[in-house]
N, C-alpha and C positions, 0 to 999 in steps of 0.2 A: 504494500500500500504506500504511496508519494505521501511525503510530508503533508499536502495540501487535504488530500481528502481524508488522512489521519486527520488534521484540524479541523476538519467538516465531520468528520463522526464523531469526534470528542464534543465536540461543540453538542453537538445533537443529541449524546449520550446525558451531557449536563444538563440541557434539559429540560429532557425526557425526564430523568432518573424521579422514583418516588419520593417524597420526603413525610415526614413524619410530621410535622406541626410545618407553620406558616411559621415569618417570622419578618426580621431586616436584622442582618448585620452588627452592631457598631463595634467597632474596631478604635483601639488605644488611636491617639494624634500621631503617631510615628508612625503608623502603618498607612501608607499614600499613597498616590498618583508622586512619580520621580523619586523615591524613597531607594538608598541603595543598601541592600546588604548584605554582609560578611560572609567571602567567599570561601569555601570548601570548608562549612559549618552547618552545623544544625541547628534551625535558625526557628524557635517559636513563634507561631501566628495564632492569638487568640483574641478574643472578644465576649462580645453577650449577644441571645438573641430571647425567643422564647423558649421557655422550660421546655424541655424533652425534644425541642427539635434539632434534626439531622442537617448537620452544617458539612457540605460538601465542597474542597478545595482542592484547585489544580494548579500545577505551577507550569510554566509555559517554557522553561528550559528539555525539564526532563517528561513531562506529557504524564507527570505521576498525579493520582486522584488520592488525598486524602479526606479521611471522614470523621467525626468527632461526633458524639451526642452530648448535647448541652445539659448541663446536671437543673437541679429545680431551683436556681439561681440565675439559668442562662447560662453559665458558662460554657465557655468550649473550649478547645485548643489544639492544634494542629504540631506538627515538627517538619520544616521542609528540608529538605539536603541542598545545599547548595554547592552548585559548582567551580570550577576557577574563573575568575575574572571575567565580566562579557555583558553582553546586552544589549538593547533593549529588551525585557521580558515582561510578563505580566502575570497576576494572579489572578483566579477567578474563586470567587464564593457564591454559593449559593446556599441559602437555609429557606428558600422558601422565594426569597428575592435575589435579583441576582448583581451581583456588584464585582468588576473588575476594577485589578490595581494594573496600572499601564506605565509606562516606560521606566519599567523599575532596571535595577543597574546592580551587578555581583562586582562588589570589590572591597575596600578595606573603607570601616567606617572607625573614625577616633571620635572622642568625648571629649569636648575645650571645654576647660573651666577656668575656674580662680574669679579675681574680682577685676577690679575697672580697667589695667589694663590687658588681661584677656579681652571683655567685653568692649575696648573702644574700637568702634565703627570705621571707615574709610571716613566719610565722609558726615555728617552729622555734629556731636560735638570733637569730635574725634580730628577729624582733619588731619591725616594722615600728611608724611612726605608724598607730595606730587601727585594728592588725590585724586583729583580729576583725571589726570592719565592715568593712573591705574584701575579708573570706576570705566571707563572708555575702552579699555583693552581690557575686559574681565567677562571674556566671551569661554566659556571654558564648560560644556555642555556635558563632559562627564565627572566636574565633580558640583554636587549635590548641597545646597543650607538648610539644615532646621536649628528653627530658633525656640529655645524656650524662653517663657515668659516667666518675668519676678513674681515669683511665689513662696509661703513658706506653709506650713505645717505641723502640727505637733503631732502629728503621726505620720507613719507614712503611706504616701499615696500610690496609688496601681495605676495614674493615668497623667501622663504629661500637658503643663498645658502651654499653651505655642502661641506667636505671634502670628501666624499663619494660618490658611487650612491647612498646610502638610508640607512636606518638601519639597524645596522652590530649585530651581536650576538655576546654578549660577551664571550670571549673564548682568551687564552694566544696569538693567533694571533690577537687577533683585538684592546686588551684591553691599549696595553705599551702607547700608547701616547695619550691617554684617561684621564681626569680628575681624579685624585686620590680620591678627596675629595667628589667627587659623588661616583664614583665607587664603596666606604665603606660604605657610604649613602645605597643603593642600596643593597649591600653586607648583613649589621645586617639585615635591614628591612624584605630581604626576605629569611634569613635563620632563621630568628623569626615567618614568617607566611603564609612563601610557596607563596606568591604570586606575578605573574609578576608583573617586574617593568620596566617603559621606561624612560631613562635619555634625559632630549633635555638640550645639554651643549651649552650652548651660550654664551662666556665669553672672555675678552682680557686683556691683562696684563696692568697695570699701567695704566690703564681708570679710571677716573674721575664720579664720579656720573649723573651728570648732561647730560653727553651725552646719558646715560640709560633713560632719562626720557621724555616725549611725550611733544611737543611742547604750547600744552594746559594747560597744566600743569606747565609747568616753566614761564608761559607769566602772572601765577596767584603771580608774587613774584616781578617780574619785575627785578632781578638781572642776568638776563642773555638777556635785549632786544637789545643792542647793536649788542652780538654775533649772537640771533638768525637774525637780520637782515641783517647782512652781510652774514648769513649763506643761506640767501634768496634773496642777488643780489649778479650777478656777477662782475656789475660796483664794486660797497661796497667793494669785496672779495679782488677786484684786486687794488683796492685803499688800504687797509687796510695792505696788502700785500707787497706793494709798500712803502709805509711806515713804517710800519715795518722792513723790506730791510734796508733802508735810517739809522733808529734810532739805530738798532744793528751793522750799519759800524762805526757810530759815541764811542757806547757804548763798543766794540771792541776796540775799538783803545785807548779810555781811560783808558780801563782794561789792554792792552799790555804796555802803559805807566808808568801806577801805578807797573804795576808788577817788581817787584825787582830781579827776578833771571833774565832777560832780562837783564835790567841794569848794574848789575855786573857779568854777563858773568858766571853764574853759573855754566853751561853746561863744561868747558874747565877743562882739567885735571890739570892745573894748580890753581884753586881756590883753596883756603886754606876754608875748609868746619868743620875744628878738632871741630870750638865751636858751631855746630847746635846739637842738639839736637837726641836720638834716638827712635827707634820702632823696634818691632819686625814684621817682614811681614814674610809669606803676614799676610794681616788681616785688616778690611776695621777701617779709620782712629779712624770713632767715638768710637773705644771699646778701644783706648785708649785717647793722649788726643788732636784729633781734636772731640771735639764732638760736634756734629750740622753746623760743617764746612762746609762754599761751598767755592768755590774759586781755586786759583792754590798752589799747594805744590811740592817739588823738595823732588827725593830722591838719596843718593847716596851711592854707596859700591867699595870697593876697592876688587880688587881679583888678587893671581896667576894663570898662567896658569898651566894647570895640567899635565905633560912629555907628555900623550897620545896623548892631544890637542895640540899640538904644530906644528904650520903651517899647519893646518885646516881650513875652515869657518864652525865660528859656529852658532849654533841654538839658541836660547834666547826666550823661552817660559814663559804669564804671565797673568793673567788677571787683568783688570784696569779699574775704576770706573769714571769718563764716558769718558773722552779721553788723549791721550798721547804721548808724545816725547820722544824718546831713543837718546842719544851720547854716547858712547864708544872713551875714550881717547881722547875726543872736539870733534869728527868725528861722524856727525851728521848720524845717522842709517836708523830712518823713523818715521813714526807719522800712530795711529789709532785711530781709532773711537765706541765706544758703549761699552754700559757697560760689557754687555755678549758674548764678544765675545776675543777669546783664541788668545793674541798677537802672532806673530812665525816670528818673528825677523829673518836675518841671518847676521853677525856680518864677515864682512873681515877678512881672515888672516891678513892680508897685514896691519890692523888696531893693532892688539893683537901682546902683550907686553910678556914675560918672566913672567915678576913681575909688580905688580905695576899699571896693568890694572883699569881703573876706569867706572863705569857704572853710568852716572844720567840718571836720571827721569821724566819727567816734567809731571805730573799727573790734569790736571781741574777735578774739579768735579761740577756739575751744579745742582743738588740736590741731596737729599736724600743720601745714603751711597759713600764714595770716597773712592778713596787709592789704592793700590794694592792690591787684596783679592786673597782668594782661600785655596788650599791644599799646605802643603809645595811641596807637589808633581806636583805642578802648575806652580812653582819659579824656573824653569831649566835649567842648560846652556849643552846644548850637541855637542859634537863633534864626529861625527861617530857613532861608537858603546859605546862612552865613552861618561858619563854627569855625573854632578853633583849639588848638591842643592845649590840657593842662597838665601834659608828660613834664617832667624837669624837678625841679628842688622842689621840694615840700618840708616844713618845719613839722617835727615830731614829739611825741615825749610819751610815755609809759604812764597810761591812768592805774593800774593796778597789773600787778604779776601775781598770777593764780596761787605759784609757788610760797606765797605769803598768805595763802591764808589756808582753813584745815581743809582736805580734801573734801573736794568735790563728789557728790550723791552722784551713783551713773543705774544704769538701767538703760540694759541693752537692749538697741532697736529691735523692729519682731526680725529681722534678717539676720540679726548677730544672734540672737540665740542658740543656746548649744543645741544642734541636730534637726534643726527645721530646713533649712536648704537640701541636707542630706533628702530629708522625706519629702520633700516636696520635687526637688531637679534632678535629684538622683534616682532614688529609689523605683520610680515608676520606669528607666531603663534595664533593672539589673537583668532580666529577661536577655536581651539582646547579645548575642556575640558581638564582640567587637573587634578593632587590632589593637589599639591601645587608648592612653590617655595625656594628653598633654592640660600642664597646669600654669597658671602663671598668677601667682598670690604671693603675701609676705606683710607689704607692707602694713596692712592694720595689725600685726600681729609684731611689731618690730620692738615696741616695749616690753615683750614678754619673748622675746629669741629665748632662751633657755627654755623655757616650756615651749616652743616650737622642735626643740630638737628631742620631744616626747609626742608631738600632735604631727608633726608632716609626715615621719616614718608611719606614725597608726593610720594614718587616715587612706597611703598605699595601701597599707595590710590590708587596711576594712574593704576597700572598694576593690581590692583582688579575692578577698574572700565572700563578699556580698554578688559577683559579677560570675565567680566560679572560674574563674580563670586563674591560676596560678603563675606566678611570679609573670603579669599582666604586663604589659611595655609602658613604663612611665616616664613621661620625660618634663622636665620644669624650667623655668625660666630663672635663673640665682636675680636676687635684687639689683636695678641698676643704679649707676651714680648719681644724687640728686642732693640739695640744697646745699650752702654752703661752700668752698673750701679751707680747710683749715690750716695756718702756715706750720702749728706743729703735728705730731702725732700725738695719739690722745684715743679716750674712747669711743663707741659707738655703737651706738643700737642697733643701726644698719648691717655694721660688720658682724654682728652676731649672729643675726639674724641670716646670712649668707653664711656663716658658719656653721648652722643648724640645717642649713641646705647641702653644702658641702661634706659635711656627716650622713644624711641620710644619701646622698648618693656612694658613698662609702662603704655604705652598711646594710644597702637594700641592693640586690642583685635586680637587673634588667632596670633600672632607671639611667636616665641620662640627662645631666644641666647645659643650658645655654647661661654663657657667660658673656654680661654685656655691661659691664663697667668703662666700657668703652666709647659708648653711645646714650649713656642718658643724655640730661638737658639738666643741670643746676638749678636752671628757675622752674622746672615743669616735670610733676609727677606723673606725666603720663606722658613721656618722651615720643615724640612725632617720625624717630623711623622704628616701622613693623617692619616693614620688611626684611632689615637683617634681623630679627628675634625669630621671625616664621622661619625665616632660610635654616639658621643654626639650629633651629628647633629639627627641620627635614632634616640637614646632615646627618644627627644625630640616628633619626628612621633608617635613611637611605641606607649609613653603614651596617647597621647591627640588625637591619629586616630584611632590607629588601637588595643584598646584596651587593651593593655597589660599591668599592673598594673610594672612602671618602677622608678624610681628613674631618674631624669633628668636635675636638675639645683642644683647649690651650693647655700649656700647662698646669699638672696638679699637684699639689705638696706631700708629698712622701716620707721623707724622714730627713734630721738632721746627727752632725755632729759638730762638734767644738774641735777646735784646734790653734792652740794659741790664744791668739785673740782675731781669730776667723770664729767665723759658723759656715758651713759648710750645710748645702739643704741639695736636699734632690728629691729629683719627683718623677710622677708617670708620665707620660704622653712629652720626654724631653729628648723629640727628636731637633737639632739645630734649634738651641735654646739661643734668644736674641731678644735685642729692642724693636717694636714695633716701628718706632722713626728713626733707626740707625743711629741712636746717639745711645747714650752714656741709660744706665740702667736705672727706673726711676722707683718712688713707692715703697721699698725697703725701710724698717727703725728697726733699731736695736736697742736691748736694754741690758742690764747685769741685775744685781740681786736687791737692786734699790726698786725695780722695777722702772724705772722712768724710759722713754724712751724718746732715741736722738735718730734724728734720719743719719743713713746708712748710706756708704757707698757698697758696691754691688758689680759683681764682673762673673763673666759664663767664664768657667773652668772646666771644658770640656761639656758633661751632660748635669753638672750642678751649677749653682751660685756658691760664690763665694760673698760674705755680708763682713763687711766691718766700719768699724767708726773710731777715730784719736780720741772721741771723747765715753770711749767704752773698752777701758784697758781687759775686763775680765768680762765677757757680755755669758749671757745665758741666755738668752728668748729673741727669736727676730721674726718679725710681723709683715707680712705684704700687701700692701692696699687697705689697711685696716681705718677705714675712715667712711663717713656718711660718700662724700665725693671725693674718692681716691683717682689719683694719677697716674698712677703705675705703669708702665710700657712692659712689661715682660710676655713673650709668646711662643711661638715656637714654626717650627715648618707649616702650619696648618694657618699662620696669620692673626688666630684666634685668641683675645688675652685669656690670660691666666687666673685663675680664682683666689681670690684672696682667700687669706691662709695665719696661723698662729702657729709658732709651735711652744708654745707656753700654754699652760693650761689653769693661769691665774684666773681668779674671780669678775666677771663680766658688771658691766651696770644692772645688765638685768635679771642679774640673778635673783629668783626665789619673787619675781614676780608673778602674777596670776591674776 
């Protein structure tokens, strides 16, 4: 019988065939029209329909007919085999109704997760290097997007829920607000091997580890049983809630007290502000000198008005890190809120001056990066068709430093919670074969690196033993360089916190880190090239999956010894150990038994470094890149820098945080 009229009797066969009850289908959001999945696996297809009816499914590779009866719940569930690599294919179901999946596609499907930059977009807030060319040339028909949507859970769920009806074909319509850092993932892999590839992005910004991780799993550490219990009553939730409420009115108000520009009236055009201090803005504080600031800071500038603007209302455009008060001339304007979101102020005529105009600021910031940031293109005051820039000196001063007063009440958003992502973005996949998973997280979790180097290893383990895959292909992104730099060495949360990445790839078989200390951005925590993080993330794939003999990690720190007053370090992957720009060796401190640590000269001695310094007669410990925004040039034949590294194993800032 010709393939053709086998599809004309199958066809016919389907139906024909009797069924047992009527019904319709519904099928999990991941089961679609363009959906690819995992080649030469056995791959579950279930759903619900009505109780007791016979759900009949054929898969259009191999012409096989499976059949399932639905238990008195609806359920059903199929096993298909799938073949090597290939496509277009389709599924058919019928339980009574009949529904094909069409251009489906057999090849290797990975899981993107972590938080904001996993999830930032090409194009969106995201804005990618050279966005637009790469949303225009993002024609790429066999590999596949499905997006999940922010969701959380206190339990876990059996069904994903999506941006989409199902999965979309990558193509310049569907790609722009798609993860960048899969997308080039995805991108090398299969312009290296021709073969489809399906992205399940499941990822959210400024998420915390712990809530990625499955409730069994975190109950083995016991640092999180508080939250999961209140996560598990509602009395607990609403009490915990409640008091919480109660300690931040209190915590509030002692912070509105302490604060000094309150008190002296900082806002009024008449305060005398000549001996504060200045910055140039925008530009978020820590890069210059609020660095690691939280707290409130006041900013202020003086301005004419410009002949055009005159007797206008104008516009006052700025972004501000995380909330803010405007006065113009004492005359209080308005107050916003969030980090990422574009102030657009409008400023009374009836308020503006000739000359002499005065703008403060009243800026909190509640972690991580403050101030006023952006493009000077951000900083604008317009009037009509007329505006101009208030990029340049701004006078400053410190209304309160959090650090001065008793900690702060916290209560974590519903996202951070321990094991609610878990159950909600994960959990409703563990069904699914996959190839692997690529992760790209850290930074909320960088005040507590030590307790990371207990939560990233568990949270592999959980999602290779939740997924039934064993030792699963994980590969992550180590933290890049960002705020800051600092002229000595010193410590760092960052560096820990890569430290704790750099362990778990140590000490978990089949993971692999992309190291990109090379490529952040000082002012920008969500650094604008993806493209090389996707690339080194595939190197990684290409060498150790899919056979392609690749170059893929920079150096790695291996072991030391003393001699003299050397230290003497050697590592793995140190084939032609070098400076990335041909000069002299950077990023090296050394210390002795005082612990202090003095930068280092640094010279390749064959397949090691040699590390010394005049002002470290007897040294014991030497540090490479050990800073928020390290410099470091060390790499090796592959191009790739090198991971920062300790070989002292003295006590961290954050230790015994939690």
């Amino acid at each position: 019988m010709n393939s053709i009229l086998r599809n004309i009797f199958l066809a016919t066969v389907f139906f024909m065939a009797p069924l047992s009850a009527e019904g319709k289908a519904v099928l999990p959001s991941f089961f679609s029209n363009n959906m690819v999945l995992q080649q030469k696996s056995n791959v579950p297809v279930w759903g619900t329909t009505a109780a007791g009816a016979t759900v009949k499914v054929i898969s259009s590779w191999d012409k096989k007919s499976y059949t399932s009866k639905a238990d008195k719940e609806g359920n059903w569930s199929v096993t298909l085999k799938t073949p090597s690599y290939g496509g277009p294919y389709s599924v058919s179901i019928n339980d009574g109704d009949y529904l094909v999946l069409e251009n489906i596609l057999i090849g290797e499907v990975w899981l993107c997760s972590g938080q904001s930059n996993m999830e930032m977009p090409l194009d969106g807030w995201g804005k990618i290097n050279n966005y637009e060319e790469e949303i225009r040339n993002a024609a790429y028909p066999q590999i596949r997007l499905l997006q999940a949507t922010h969701t959380t859970s206190a339990t876990p769920l059996n069904d994903l829920k999506i941006d989409t009806d199902g999965w979309q074909v990558c193509s310049p319509s569907t790609i722009s607000n798609f993860s960048s850092t899969a997308y080039f993932f995805a991108k090398k892999i299969y312009e290296e091997k021709h073969i489809p590839i399906g992205l399940l992005h499941s990822s959210w910004g400024g998420t915390v580890i712990e809530a990625w991780i499955s409730k069994g799993a975190l109950k083995e550490i016991h640092d999180f049983d508080i939250a999961i219990k209140v996560l598990e009553s509602v009395s607990d939730k609403e009490a915990l809630k409640k008091q919480f409420d109660a300690d931040s009115k209190v915590w509030n108000a002692t912070m509105e007290k302490a604060e000094r520009g309150n008190n002296g009236k900082w806002e009024t055009k008449e305060f005398d502000y000549s001996n504060w201090k200045t910055m140039q803005l925008p530009q978020f504080w820590e890069n210059d000198a609020l660095v690691g600031f939280d707290g409130v800071a006041w900013f202020k500038k003086e301005f004419n008005l410009p002949t055009a603007m005159k007797g206008k209302d104008l516009q006052l455009n700025f972004y501000a890190d995380d909330d803010d008060k405007l006065w113009v001339n004492g005359v209080y304007i308005g107050t916003t809120s969030g980090y990422n979101v574009l102030r657009n102020y409008t400023i009374p005529a009836n308020v503006l001056k000739e000359s002499g105009n005065v703008i403060a600021i009243r800026v909190t910031d509640n972690t991580g990066g403050g101030g006023i940031y952006g493009k000077e293109t951000d900083l604008i005051l317009k009037g009509g068709n007329e505006s101009f820039s208030l990029a340049g000196k701004w006078y400053y001063a410190v209304g309160v430093d959090f650090t001065e007063l008793p900690v702060r009440p916290y209560l974590p958003a519903d996202q951070n919670q321990p094991t609610v992502l878990y159950n909600a973005m994960i959990h409703p996949l563990i069904k699914l074969p996959i190839a692997g998973a690529i992760w790209y997280q850290g930074e909320s979790n960088a005040d507590r690196a030590y307790q990371y180097q207990t939560l990233f290893p568990m949270l592999i383990s959980d999602w290779r033993n939740k997924f039934g895959i064993k030792d699963m292909p994980f590969y992550f992104v180590q933290l890049t360089n960002y705020m800051k730099a600092k002229d000595e060495p010193g410590a760092s949360a960052w560096a820990e916190l890569r430290e704790a990445q750099f362990k778990t790839l140590l000490n978990l078989k089949n993971t692999g880190m992309a190291v990109i200390t090379d490529i952040g951005d000082a002012g920008d925590i969500h650094p604008k090239n993806k493209q090389d993080v996707g690339y080194r993330l595939a190197r990684i794939a290409l060498s150790k999956i899919y056979g392609i003999p690749m170059s893929y990690s920079g150096p790695l720190y291996k072991s030391f010894n003393k001699k003299g007053s050397d230290i003497i370090v050697s590592f793995t992957f140190n084939e032609t150990l070098k400076s990335t720009d041909c000069r002299s060796l950077k990023g090296f401190s050394i210390a002795g038994k005082d612990k202090v640590f003095h930068w280092a000269e640094a010279k390749v001695v064959g397949n090691t470094i040699v590390v010394s310094s005049e002002k470290v007669k007897d040294p014991v410990a030497v540090r490479y890149n050990w800073a928020d925004n390290p410099d470091g040039n060390l790499t090796n034949s592959s191009g790739l820098p090198a991971s920062s590294f300790r070989t002292d194993d003295w006590q961290g800032i954050t230790f015994g945080n939690k």
